[in-house]
VEXKOLFI-698104 format. One record per residue (C-alpha): residue number from 1; residue in three letters; x, y, z. Coordinates in Angstrom, 3 decimals, decimal comma, padded with zeros to 6 digits. Example, Ala and Ser with C-alpha at 12.3 -4.5 7.8 and 13.67 -1.06 7.14 Angstrom:
! VEXKOLFI-698104
<1 'Ala' <012,300 -004,500 007,800>>
<2 'Ser' <013,670 -001,060 007,140>>
//
This chain:
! VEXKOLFI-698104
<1 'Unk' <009,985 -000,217 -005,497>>
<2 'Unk' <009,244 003,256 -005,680>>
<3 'Unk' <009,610 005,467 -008,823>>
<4 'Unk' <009,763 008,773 -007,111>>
<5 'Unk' <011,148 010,235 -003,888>>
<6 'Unk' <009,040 009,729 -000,556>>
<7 'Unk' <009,354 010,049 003,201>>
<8 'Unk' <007,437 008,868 006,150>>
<9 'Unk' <005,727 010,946 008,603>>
<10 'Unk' <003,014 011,614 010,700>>
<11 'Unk' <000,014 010,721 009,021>>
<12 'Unk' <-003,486 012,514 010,659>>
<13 'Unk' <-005,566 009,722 008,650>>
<14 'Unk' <-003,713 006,620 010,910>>
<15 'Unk' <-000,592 006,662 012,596>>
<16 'Unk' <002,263 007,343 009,617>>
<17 'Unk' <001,865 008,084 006,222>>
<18 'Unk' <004,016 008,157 002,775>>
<19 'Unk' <004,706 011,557 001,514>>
<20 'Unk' <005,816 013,138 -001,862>>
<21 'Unk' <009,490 014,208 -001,330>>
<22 'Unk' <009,006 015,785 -005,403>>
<23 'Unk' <006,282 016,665 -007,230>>
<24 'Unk' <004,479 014,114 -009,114>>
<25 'Unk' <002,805 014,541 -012,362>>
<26 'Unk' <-001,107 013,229 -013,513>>
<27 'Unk' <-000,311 009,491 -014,664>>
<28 'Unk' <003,098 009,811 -013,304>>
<29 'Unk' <004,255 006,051 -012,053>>
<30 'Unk' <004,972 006,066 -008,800>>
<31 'Unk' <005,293 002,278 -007,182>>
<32 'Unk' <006,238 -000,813 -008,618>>
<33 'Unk' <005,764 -003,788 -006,888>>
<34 'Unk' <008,730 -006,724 -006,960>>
<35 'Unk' <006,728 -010,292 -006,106>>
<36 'Unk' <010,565 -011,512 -005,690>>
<37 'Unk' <010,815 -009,446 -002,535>>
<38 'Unk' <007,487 -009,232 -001,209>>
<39 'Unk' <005,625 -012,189 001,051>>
<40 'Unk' <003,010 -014,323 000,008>>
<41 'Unk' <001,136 -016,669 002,314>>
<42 'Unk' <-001,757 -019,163 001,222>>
<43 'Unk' <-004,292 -018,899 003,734>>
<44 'Unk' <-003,163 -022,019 005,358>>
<45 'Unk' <000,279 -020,776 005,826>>
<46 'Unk' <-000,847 -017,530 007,543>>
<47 'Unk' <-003,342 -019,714 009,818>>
<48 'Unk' <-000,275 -021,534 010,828>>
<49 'Unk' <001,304 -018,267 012,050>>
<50 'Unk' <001,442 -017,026 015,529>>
<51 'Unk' <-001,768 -015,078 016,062>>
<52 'Unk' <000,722 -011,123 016,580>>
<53 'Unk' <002,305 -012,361 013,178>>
<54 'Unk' <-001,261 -012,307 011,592>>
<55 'Unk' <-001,959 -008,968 013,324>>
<56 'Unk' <001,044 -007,736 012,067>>
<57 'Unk' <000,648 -009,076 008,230>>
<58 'Unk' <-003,115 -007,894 008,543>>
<59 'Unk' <-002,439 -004,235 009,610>>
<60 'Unk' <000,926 -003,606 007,028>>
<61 'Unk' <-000,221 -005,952 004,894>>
<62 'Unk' <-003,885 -007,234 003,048>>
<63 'Unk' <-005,289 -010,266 001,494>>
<64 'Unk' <-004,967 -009,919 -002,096>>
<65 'Unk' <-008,487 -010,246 -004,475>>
<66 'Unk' <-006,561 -011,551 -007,446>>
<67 'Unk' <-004,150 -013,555 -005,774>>
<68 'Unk' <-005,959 -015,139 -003,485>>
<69 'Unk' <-003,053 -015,021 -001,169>>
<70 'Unk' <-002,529 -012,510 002,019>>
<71 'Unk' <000,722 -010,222 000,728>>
<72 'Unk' <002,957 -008,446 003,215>>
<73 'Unk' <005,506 -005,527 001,135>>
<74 'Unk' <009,226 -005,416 001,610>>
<75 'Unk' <009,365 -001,966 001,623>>
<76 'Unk' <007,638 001,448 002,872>>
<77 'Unk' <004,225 000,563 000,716>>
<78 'Unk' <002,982 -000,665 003,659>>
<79 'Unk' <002,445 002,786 005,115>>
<80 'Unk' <000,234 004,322 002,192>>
<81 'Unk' <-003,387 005,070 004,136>>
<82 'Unk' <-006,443 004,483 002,515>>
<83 'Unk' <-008,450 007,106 001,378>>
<84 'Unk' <-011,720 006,345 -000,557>>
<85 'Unk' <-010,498 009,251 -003,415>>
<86 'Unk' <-007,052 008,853 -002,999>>
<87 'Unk' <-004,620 010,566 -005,173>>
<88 'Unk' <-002,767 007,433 -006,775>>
<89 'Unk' <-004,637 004,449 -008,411>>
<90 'Unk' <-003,787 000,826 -009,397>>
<91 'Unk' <-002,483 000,650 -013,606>>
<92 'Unk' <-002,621 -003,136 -013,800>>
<93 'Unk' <000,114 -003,893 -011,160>>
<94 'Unk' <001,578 000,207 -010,965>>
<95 'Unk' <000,701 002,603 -008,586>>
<96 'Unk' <000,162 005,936 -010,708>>
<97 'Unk' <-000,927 009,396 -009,778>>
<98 'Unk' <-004,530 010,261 -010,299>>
<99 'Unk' <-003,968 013,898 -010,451>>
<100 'Unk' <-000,252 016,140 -010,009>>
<101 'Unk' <000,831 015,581 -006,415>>
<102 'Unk' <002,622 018,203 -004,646>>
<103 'Unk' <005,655 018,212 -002,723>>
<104 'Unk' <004,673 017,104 000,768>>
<105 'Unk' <001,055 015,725 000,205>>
<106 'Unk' <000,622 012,678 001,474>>
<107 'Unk' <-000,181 009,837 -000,808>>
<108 'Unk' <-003,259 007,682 -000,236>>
<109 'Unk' <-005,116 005,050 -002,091>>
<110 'Unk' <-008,099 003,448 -002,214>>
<111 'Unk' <-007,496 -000,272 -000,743>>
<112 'Unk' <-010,848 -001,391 -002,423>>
<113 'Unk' <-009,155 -001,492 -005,427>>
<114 'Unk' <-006,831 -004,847 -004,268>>
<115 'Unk' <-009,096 -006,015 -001,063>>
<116 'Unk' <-012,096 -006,028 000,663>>
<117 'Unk' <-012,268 -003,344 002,803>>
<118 'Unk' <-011,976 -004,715 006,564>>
<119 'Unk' <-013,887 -003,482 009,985>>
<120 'Unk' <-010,977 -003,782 011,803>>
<121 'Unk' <-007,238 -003,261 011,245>>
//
């Protein structure tokens, strides 16, 4: 769930991006996730899936580190790019901001922080 206003638009990192709709302050929480909503698949389950349902889980989605389990959001999460020094950062389970965030700057994270970095998407 998000904790501040945001919109989706073109993104010229990949495809579509997340943007602030408000300003954002340094340390400001901006996502929290809800495991109630969001899917979790052992790695057996997501074998068992139909090989454009993996594609689909494995480009809006990732295989979570801790978890050990791939993870697929419920909500507009899934279109945060990566960026290596991206402007929000992982606060045990809460997205925060890393620095203030301006109205229409697009938020990015670094995905190392919750997967191994993958060749292809």
């Amino acid at each position: 769930m998000f904790n501040v206003k945001v919109k989706i638009g073109l993104s010229s990192i990949h495809g579509f991006g997340l943007y602030a709709a408000e300003s954002i302050r340094l340390g400001q929480k901006i996502y929290t996730p809800n495991d109630n909503l969001d899917l979790y698949l052992t790695n057996d389950e997501f074998s068992d899936l139909f090989e454009n349902e993996q594609q689909t889980i494995k480009h809006y989605g990732f295989f979570d580190k801790k978890k050990q389990m791939w993870h697929l959001s419920f909500d507009d999460i899934r279109f945060c790019n990566h960026n290596s020094n991206g402007n929000m950062t992982l606060a045990g389970e809460v997205l925060v901001a890393k620095r203030d965030i301006k109205i229409g700057e697009e938020l990015t994270q670094d995905y190392s922080e919750f997967e191994a970095l993958r060749k292809e998407v």
